[in-house]
N, C-alpha and C positions, 0 to 999 in steps of 0.2 A: 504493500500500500504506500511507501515511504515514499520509491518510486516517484510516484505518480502525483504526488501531492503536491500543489504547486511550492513556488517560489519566495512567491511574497501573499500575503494576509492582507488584503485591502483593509484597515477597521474604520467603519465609518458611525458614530454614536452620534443618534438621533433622536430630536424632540420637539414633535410639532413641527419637520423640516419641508415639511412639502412646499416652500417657496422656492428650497433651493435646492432641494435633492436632485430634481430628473436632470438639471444641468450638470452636477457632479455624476450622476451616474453615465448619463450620455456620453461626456469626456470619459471615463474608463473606457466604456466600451468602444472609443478608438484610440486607446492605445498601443501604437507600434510594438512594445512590448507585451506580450500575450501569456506569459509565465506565471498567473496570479488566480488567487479567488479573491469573493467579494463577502464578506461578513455586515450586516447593520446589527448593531445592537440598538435596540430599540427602547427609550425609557418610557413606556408610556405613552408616549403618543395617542392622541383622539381627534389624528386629522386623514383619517386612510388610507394613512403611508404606506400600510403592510398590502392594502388590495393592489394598490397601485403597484408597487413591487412583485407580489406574485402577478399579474396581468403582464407588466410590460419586462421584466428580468426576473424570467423563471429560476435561473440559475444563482442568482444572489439569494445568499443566508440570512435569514431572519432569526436573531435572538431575543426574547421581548421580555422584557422588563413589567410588572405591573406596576410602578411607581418610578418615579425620577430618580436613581441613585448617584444621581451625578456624571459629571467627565470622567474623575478619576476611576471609580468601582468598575461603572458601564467600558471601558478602554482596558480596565484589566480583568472582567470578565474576555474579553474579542482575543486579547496578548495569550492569555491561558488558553482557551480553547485552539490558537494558530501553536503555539509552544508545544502543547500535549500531541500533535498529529506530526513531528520534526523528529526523526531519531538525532542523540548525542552527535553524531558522525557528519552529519549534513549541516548541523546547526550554523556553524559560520558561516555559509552561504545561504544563510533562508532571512529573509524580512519581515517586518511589520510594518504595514505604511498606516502610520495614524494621520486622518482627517478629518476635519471638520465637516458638517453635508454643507458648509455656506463656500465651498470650493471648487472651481474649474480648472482640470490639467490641461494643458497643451499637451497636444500628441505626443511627442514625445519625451514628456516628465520623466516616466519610469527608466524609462532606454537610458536617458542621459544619469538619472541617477544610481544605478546598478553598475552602468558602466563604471563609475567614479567608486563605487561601491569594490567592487572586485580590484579596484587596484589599489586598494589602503584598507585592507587587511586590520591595521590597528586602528579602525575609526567606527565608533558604535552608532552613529547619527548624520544624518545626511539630510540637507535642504538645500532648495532650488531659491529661483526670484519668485517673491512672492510680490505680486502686484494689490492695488484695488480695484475692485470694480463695485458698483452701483448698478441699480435698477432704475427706468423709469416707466413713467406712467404704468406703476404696477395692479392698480386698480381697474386696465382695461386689458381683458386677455389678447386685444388682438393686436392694440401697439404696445404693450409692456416689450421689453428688450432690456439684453444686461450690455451695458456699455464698460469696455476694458480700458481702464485706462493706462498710463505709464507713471502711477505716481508707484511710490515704492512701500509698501506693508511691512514686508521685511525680507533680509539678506541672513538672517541668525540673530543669535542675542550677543551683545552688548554688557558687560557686568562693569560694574563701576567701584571706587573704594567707600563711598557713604553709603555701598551696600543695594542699592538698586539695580535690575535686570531691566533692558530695553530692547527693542527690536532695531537690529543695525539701517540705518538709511530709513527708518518710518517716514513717510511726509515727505520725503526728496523727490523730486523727477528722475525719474530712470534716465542719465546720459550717458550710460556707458562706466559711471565709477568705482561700478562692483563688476566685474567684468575678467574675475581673477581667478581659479578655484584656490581656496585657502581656508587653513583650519580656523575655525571658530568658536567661543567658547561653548554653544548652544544652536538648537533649533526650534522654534515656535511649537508649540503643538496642532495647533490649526493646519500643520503638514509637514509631517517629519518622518524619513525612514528609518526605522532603527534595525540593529543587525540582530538577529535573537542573542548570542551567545551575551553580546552589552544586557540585551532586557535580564539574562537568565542571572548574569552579575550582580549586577544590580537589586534583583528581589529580595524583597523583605518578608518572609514568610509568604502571603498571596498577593502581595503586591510588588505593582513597580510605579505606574504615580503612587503618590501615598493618598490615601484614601480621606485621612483627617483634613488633608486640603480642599475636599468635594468639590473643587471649582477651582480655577483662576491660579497662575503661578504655578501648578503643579508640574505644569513642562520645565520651568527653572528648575526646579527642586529638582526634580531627575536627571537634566543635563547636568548643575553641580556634582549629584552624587555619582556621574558617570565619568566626570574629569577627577574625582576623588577617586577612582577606582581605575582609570589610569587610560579609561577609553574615552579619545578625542572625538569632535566634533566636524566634520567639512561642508562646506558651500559651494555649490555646485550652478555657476551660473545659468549655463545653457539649460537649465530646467526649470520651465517657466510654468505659473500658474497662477490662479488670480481668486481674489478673498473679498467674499462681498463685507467689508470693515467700513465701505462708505469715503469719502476724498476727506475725513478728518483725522486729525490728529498727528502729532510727527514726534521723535524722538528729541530732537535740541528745541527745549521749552523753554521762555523764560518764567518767572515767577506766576506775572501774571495768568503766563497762559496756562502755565499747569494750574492754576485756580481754578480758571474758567472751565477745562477739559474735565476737571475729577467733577467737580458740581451738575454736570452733565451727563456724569453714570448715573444708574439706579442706586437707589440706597443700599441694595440687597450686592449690587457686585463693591460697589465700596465699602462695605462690610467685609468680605471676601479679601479684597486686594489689602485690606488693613489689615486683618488677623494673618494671610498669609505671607505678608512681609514679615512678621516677627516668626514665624513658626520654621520658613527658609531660612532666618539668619538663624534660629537658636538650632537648627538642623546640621547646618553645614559650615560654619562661619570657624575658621579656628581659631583659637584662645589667643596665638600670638599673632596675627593678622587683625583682631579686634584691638588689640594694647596699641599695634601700630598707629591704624587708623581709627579710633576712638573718636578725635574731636570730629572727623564729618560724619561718622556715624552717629554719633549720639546729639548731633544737630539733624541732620534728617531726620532724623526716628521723632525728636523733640517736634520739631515743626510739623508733624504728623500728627503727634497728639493734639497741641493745641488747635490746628486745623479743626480736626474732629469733635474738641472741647467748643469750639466754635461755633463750627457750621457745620459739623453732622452731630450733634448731641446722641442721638438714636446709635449711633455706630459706638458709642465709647464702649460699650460692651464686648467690642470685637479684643479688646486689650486684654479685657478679663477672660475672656473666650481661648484668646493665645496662652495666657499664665495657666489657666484649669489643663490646657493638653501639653503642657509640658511635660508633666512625667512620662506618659507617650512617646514623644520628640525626644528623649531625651534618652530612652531603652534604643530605639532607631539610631539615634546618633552615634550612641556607642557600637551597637553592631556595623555602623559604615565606618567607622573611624578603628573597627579592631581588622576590618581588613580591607582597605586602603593600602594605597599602592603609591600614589602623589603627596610627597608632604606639605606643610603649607606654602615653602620658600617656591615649590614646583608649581604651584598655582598662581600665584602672585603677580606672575607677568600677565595674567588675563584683566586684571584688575585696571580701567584707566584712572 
């Protein structure tokens, strides 16, 4: 059976996506690369996603969920089922392609990414250009259309020393400035290829997001604990695809405009993006890379609070939320930090 079992594990976690499924699925199904299955894990959904899937891609997996268990659980239910069907022996050559359903491949994503894939052997994570794209007039079936554009989503992440993860070139025009294949410290989760043998490292009993993060940042936490464990990151230009994120937002903020941008999430993801900043740093952050960089850290993190003491009052419980899962975090940190491979001084160079 091992044989014959594809390549890579397409996993796509879904909810309530039928705005943007059948153009993610439609992009698979012309990809020049033909070596894969399609897995949806499904949380729940009550918009007839599942008819639609058996009707027009009889050969896509349906896993269903009867409640929303989040990104991280639903993405490692899809990893473990793709894992469990991989003998030992194959494993370094078999993938998992986690994506978002708000995603379009260009034809050839996967070609370009496998290829880069088989020839760095030491790289657990692989991402293309991810662009954005928008919808208009979505309210009429017959002129809705998704417009591609060239602004840039992301090229990988970005980790910084006050302790924030950003998506490289957010918000730029694409002209050509990433245009380089080179190691990075991370890949988005909204579309990342990972190599199993990285996922298999990486697990923490059933997991590989970690699960306490139900949302948001969990792709950081993983690419950390995969550069902790000694498996690099690459960026792979020529593999292009596009991310319905909308023509907002960009990586180099100033003040005000990171105001303006976080006040314009839901309360429920800045909930999220707050409790899971503190729960990645008390995860992964080492003791003497904290002593170093201390004053911007503990000014970011400060300015976060009072932010929230401010203008999200509702969220301050995300603080108390981080300190109660600590003991959690804190059994996980020691198990990635008893077998680590990168010391801290080995990581350090990622840090701008």
């Amino acid at each position: 059976m091992e044989r014959t079992y594809p390549n890579i594990s397409i996993n796509i976690v879904a909810w309530n996506s039928m705005r943007f499924l059948p153009d993610l699925l439609a992009s698979i199904e012309k990809q020049t690369y033909r070596n894969f299955t399609v897995l949806i894990i499904d949380n729940g959904s009550t918009d007839d996603m599942e008819a639609f899937v058996r009707a027009q891609y009889p050969n896509v997996m349906i896993l269903r969920n009867a409640k929303n268990l989040g990104f991280s659980a639903a993405h490692n239910q899809g990893i473990r089922y793709a894992l469990d069907r991989w003998s030992p022996e194959v494993m370094d050559e078999r993938y998992v392609l986690v994506t978002n359903p708000d995603i379009v491949l260009s034809e050839t994503f996967l070609e370009e990414l496998v290829k880069e894939a088989n020839k760095h052997k030491e790289m657990g994570s692989f991402g293309g250009t991810l662009l954005r794209a928008f919808g208009e007039h979505l309210n009429d079936e017959v002129l809705s259309e998704t417009v591609k554009s060239d602004l840039i989503d992301s090229t990988g992440f970005r980790i910084r020393k006050n302790g924030t993860c950003s998506d490289r070139g957010a918000g730029e025009m694409n002209k050509g400035q990433y245009q380089s294949e080179m190691d990075v410290f991370g890949v988005t989760g909204a579309l990342v290829l990972y190599r199993a043998t990285a996922l298999q490292d990486a697990r923490y009993q059933d997991e590989f997001f970690d699960t306490d993060f139900f949302a948001y940042k969990e792709d950081a936490d993983l690419a950390w604990r995969l550069q902790h464990l000694g498996w690099g990151a690459r960026f792979v230009p020529q593999a292009i695809a596009y991310h319905y994120r909308g023509m907002f937002g960009k990586e180099q903020m100033n003040l005000w405009e990171r105001f303006k941008n976080r006040r314009q999430k839901s309360a429920l993801l800045s909930y999220y993006s707050t409790r899971n900043q503190w729960l990645m740093l008390f995860k992964n952050l080492n003791i003497s890379s904290f002593l170093l960089w201390s004053p911007r850290l503990l000014f970011t993190e400060g300015l976060r609070v009072v932010f929230t003491l401010l203008f999200e009052t509702k969220n301050t419980r995300a603080f108390v939320d981080a300190l109660l899962l600590l003991p959690k975090i804190m059994r996980k940190r020691k198990d990635l930090f008893k077998r680590r491979k990168q010391n801290a001084k080995a990581l350090r160079h990622w840090f701008l």
